[in-house]
Biopython code that builds the backbone (N, CA, C, O; Angstrom):
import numpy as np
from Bio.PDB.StructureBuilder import StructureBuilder

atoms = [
    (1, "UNK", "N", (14.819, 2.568, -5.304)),
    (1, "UNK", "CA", (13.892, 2.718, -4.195)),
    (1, "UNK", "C", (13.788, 1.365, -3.469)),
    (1, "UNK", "O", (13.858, 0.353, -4.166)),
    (2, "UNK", "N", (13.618, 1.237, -2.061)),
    (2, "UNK", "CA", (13.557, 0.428, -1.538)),
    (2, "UNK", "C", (12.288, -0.744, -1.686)),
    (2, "UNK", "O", (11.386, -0.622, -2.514)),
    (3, "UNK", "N", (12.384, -1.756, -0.841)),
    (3, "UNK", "CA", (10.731, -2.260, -1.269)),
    (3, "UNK", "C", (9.947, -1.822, -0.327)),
    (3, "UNK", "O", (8.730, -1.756, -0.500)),
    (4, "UNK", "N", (10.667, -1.386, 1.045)),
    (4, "UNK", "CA", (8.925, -0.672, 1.820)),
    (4, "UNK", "C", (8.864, 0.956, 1.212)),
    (4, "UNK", "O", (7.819, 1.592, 1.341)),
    (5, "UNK", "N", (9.723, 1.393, 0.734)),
    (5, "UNK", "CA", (9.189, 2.607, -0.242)),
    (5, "UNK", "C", (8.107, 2.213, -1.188)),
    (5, "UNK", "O", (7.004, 2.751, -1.094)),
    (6, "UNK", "N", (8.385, 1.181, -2.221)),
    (6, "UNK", "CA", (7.514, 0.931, -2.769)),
    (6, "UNK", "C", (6.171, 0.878, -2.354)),
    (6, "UNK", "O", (5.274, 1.672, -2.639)),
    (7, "UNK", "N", (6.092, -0.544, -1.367)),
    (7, "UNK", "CA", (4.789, -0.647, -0.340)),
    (7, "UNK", "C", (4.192, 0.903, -0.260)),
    (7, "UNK", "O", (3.242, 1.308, -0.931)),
    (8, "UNK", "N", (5.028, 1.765, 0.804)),
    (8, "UNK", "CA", (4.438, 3.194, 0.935)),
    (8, "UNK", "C", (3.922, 3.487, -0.460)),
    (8, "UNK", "O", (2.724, 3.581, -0.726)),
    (9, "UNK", "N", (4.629, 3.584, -1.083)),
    (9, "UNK", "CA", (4.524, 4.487, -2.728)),
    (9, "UNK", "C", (2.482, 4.067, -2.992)),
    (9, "UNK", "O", (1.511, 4.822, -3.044)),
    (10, "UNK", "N", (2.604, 2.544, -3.096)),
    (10, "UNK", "CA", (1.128, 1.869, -3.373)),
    (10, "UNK", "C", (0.367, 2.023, -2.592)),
    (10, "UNK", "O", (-0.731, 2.340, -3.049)),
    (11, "UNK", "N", (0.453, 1.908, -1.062)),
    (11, "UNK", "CA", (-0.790, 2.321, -0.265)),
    (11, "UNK", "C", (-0.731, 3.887, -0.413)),
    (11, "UNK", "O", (-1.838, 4.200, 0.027)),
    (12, "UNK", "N", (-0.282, 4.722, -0.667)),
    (12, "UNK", "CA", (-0.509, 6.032, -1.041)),
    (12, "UNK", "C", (-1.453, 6.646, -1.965)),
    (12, "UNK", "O", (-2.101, 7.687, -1.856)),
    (13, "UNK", "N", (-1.373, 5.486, -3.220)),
    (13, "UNK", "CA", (-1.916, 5.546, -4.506)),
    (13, "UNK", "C", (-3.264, 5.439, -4.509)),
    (13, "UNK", "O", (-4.086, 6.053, -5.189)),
    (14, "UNK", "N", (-3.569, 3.763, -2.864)),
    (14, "UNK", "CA", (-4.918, 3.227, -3.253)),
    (14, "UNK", "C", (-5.827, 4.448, -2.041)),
    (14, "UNK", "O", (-7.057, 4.510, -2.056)),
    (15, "UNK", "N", (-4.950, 5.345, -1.051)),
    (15, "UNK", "CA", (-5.624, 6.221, -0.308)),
    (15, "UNK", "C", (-5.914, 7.486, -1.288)),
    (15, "UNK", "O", (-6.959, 8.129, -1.183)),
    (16, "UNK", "N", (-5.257, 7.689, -1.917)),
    (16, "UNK", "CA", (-5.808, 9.177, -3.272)),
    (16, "UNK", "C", (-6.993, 8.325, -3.949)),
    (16, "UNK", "O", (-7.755, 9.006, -4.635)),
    (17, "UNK", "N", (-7.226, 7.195, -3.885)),
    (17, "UNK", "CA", (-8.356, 6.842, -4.429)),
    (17, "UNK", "C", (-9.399, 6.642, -3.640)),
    (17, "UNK", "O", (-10.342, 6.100, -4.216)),
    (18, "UNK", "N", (-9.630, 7.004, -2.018)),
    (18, "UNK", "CA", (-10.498, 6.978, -1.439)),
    (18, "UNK", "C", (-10.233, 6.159, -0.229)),
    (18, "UNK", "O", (-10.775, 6.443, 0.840)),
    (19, "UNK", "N", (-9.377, 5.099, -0.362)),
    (19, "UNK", "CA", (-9.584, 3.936, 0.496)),
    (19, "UNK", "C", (-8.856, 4.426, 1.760)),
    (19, "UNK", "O", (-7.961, 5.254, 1.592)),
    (20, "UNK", "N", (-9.217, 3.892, 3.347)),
    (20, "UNK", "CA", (-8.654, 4.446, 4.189)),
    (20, "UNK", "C", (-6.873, 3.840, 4.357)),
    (20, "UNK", "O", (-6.543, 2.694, 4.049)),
    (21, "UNK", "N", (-5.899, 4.905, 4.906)),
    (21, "UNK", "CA", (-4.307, 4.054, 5.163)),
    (21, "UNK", "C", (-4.528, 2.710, 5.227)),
    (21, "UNK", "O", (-4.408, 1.898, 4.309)),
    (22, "UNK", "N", (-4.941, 2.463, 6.653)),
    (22, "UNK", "CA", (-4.750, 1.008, 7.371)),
    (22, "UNK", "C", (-5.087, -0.174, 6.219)),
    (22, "UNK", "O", (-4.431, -1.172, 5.923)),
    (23, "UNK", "N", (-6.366, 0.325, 5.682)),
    (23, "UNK", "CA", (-7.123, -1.085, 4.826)),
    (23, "UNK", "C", (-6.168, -0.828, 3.153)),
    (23, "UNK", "O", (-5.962, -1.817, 2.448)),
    (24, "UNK", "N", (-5.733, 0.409, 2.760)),
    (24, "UNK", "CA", (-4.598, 0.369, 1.686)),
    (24, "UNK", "C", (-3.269, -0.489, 2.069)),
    (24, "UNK", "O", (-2.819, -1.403, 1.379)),
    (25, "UNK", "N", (-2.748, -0.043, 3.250)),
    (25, "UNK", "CA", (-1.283, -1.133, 3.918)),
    (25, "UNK", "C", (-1.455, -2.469, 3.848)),
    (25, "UNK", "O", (-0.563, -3.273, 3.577)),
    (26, "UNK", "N", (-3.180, -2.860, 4.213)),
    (26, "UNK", "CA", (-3.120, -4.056, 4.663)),
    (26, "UNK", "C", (-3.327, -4.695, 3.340)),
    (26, "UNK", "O", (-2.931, -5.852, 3.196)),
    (27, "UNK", "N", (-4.028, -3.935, 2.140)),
    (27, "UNK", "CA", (-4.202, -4.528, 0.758)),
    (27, "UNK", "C", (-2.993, -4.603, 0.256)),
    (27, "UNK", "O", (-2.954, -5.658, -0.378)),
    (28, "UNK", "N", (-1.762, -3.939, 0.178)),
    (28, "UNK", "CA", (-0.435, -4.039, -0.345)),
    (28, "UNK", "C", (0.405, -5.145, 0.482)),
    (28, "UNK", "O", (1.188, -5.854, -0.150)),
    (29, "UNK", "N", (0.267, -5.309, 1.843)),
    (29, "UNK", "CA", (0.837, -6.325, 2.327)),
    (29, "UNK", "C", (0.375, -7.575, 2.345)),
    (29, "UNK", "O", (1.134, -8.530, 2.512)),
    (30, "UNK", "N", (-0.734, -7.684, 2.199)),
    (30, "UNK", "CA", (-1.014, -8.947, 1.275)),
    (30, "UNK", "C", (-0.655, -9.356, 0.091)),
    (30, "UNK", "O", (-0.210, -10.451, -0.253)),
    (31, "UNK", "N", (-0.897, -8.309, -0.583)),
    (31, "UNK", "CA", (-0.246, -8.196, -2.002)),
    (31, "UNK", "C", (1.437, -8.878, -2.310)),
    (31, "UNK", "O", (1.772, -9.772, -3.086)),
    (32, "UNK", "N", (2.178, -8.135, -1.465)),
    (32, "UNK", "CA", (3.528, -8.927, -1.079)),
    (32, "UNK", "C", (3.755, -10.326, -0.462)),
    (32, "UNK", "O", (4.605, -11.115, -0.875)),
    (33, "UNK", "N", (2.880, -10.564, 0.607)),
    (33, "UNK", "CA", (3.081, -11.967, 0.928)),
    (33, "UNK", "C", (2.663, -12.913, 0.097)),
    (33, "UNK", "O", (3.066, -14.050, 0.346)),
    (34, "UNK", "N", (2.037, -12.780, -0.729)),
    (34, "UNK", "CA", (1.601, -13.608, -1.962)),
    (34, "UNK", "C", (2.490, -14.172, -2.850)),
    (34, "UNK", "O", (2.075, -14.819, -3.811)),
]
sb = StructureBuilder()
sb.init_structure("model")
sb.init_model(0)
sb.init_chain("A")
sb.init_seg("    ")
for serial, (resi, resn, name, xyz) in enumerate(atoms, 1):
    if name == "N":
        sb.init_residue(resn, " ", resi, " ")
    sb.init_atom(name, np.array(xyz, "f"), 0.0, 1.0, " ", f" {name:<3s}", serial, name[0])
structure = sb.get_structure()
């Protein structure tokens, strides 16, 4: 799997847990630039 699959894969995970897309993308892409 690619790594923006991945990315997708995780903001997917943290939106089934409630959180909205945008603020899940933006928590995983931080997550990566780190």
């Amino acid at each position: 799997m690619t790594d923006e699959l991945n990315a997708t894969e995780k903001a997917y995970k943290l939106v089934g847990k409630g959180i909205p897309f945008r603020e899940a993308y933006r928590q995983v892409s931080d997550a990566i630039k780190k």
